[in-house]
C-alpha positions in Angstrom: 176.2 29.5 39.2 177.4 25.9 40.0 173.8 24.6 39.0 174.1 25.3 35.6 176.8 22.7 34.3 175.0 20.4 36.0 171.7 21.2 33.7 173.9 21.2 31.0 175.0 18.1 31.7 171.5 16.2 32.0 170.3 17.7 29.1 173.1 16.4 26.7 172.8 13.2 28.4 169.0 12.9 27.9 169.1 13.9 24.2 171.8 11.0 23.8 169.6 8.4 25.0 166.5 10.3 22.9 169.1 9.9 19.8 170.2 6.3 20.9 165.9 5.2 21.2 165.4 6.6 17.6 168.3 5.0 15.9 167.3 1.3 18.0 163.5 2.0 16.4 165.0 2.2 13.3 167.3 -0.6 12.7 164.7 -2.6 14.2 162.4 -1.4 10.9 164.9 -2.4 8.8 165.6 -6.0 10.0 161.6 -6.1 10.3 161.5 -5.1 6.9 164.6 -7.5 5.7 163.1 -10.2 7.4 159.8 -9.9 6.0 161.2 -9.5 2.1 163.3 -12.9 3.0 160.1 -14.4 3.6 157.9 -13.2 1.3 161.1 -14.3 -1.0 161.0 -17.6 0.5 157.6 -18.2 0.1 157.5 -17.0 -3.9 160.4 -20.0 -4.1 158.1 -22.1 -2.5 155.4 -20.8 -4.8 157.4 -21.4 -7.9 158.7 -25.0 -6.5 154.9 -26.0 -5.8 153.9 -25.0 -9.1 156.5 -26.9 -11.0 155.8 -30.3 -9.3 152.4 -29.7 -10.6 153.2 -28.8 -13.9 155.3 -32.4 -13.8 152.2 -34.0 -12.7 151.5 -37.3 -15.1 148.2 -36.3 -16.8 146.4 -38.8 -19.2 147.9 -39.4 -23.0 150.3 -36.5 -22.2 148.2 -33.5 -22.5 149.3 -29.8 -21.4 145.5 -28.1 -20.9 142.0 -28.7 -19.3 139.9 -31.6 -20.5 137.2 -28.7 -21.6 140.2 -27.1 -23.8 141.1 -30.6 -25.2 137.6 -30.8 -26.7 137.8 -27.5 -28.2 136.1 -25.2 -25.3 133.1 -24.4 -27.0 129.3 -26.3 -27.5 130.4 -29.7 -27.9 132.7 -29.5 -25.0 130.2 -28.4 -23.2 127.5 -30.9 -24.0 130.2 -33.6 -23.4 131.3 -32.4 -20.1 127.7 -31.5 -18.8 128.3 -27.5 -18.2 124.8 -27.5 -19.4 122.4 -30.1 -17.7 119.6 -29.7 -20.1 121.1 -29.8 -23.7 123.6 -32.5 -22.6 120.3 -34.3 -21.2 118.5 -33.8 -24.4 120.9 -34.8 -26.3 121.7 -38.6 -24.8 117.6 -38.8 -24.6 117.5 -38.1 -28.1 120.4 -40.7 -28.9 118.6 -43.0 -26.6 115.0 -42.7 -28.5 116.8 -43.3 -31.9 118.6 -46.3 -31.1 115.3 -47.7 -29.0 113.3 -47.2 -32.2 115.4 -48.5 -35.2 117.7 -51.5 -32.8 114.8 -52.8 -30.3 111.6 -51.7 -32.7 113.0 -52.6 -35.8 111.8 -49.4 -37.1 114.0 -48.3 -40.8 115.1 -45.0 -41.7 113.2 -45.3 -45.2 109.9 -46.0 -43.7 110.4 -43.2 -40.7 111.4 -40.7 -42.7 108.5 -41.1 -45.4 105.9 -41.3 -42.8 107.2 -38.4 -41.4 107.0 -36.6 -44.6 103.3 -38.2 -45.1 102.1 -37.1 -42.2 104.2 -33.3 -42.2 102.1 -32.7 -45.9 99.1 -34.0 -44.8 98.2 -31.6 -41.9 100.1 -28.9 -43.8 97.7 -29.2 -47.0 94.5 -29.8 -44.7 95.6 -26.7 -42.7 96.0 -24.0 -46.1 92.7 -25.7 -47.7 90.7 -25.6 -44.2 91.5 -22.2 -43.0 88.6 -20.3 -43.9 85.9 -22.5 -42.3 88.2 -22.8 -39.1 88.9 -18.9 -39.0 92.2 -19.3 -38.7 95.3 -17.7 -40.8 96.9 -20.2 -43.4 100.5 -21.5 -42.1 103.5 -19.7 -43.0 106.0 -22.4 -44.1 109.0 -20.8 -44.8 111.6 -21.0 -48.0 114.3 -23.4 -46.6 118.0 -22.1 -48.6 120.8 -24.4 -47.6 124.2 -22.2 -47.9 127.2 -23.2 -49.9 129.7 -22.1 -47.3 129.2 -24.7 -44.6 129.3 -27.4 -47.2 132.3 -26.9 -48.3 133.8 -26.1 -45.0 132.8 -29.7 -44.0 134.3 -31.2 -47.5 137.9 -29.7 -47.0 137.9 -30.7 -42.9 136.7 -34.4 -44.6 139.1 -33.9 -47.2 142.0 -32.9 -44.7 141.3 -36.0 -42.8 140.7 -38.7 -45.7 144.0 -37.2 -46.9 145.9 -37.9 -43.6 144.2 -41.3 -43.2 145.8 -42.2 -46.8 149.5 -41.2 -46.0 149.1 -43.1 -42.3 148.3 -46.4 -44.5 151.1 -45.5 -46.8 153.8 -45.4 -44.1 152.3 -48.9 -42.8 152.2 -50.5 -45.4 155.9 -49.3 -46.9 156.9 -51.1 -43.6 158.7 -47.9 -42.1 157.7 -48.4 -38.7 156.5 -51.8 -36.9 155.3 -50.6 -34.0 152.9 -48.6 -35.3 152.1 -51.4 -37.9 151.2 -53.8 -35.0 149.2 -50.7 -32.8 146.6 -50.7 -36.3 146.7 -54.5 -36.6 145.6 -55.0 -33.0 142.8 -51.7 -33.1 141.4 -53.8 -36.3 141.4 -57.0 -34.8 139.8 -55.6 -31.8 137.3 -53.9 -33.9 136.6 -56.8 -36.0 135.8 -59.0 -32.7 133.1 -56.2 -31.4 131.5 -55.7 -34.8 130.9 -59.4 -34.4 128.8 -58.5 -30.6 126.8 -55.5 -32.3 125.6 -54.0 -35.8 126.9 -50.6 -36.4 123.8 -48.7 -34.7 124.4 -50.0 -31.5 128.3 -49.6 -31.7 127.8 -45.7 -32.4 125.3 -45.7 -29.5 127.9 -47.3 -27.4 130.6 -44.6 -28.6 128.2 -42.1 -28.2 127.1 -42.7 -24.5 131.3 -43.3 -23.5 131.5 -40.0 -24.9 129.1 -38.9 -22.8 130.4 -40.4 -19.2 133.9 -41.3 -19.5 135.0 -37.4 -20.1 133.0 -35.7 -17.2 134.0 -38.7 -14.7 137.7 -38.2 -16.1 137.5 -34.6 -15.1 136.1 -35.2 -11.9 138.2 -37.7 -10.5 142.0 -36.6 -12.6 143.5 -36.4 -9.6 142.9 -40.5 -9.1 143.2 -41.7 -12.0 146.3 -40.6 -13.4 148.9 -41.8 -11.1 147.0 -45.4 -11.7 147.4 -44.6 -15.6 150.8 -43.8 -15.0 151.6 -47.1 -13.2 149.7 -48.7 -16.2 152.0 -46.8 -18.8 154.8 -47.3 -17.1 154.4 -51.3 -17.0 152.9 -51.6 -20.7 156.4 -49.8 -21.8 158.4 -52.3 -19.4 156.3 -55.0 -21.0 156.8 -53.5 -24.6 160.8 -53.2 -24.1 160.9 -57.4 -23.1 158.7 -58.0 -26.5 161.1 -55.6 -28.4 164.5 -57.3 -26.8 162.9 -60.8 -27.7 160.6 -60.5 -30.8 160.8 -57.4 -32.5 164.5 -57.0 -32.3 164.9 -60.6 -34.4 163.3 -59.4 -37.2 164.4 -58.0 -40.3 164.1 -54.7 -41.3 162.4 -53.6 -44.3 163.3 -52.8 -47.5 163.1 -49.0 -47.1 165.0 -49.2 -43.6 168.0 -51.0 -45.3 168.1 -49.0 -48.6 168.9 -46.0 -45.9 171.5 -47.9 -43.8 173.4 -48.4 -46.7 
């Protein structure tokens, strides 16, 4: 009879420590599981911090999106950028064979295009006329229909454009703003002084093939070239404020800026 308290006793004891190992297992879980949300907090902060010094990264002439969106992510962007090897290939080659034949062979438009016509007519009248001693069909040569919408979808863009180019020469010359005035003055001079190297042929081949090389190198190497751009922006603005304190500062302003002061 003096055994049992004794049982008694051991029992409740080893159901304490059972109880005591559960509740240790537990809190353990849930500083485990504290300490893994803190750091799976911690590193979406990091996240967000990471992604917002590169979203203040200098890119080139200010611009938010890819170069592919920039052009207008479709055909020409991808001709310009190379995503297709072939076309973009075809392309400059073609470019390339047109300013080779009329620059360094001399060759006019006129005369190409009506020996390209005498020749076209000549094997297509030979062909219908010939057929039934060769034993071979006549040519279909279809019924070419230019539509009307495209036309005028390329008149209103041209329109839109000639329109803006018109009110950009009206604010210059009403002498509303002089930095802008001197931006178009120096572009013209500078285009004056290279349509004195080349004819107009070679100076759209020229824009053509930058068109074709500066983008996709621009896209490849971003990463290296806009921190140098950014120095270079950075110093042409320093070098801008000194001409504006000493120069542009001394003159007077127009007539339009002082009929608003007063």
């Amino acid at each position: 009879m003096a055994e049992e308290p004794e049982s008694t006793v051991t029992t409740g004891a080893a159901d304490e420590s059972l109880l005591d190992k559960i509740s240790e297992k537990l809190h353990g879980h849930d500083s485990s599981s504290s300490s893994s949300s803190s750091s799976s907090s911690d590193s979406d902060s990091e996240k967000t911090v990471t992604s917002s010094v590169k979203d203040k990264v200098f890119r080139l002439f200010g611009r938010e999106r890819p170069v592919h969106s920039v052009f207008g992510a479709g055909k020409p962007a991808d001709v310009l950028l190379w995503r297709n090897k072939k076309i973009s290939t075809g392309v400059l080659g073609g470019a390339t064979a047109v300013w080779v034949l009329f620059e360094l062979l001399e060759y006019h438009l006129l005369t190409l295009v009506c020996h390209i016509l005498i020749l076209l007519l000549a094997v297509l009248f030979l062909w219908s006329n010939a057929h039934t001693f060769i034993h071979k069909s006549p040519p279909h040569i279809p019924e070419v229909h230019l539509p009307e919408e495209p036309f005028l979808e390329v008149a209103s863009a041209l329109r839109i454009e000639i329109n803006w180019g018109f009110a950009v020469l009206h604010s210059i010359g009403s002498g509303r703003d002089l930095k802008k005035f001197l931006m178009v003055i120096a572009g013209l001079w500078i285009l004056s002084i290279v349509g004195n190297w080349c004819n107009f042929l070679t100076l759209f081949y020229i824009t053509f093939i930058l068109l074709h090389t500066v983008p996709v190198l621009y896209e490849k190497y971003e990463d290296k070239i806009d921190p140098l751009a950014e120095k270079a922006v950075i110093e042409i603005k320093k070098q801008y404020a000194v001409f504006d304190a000493k120069v542009l500062s001394k003159i007077p302003a127009g007539p339009l800026k002082a009929k608003k002061l007063v």
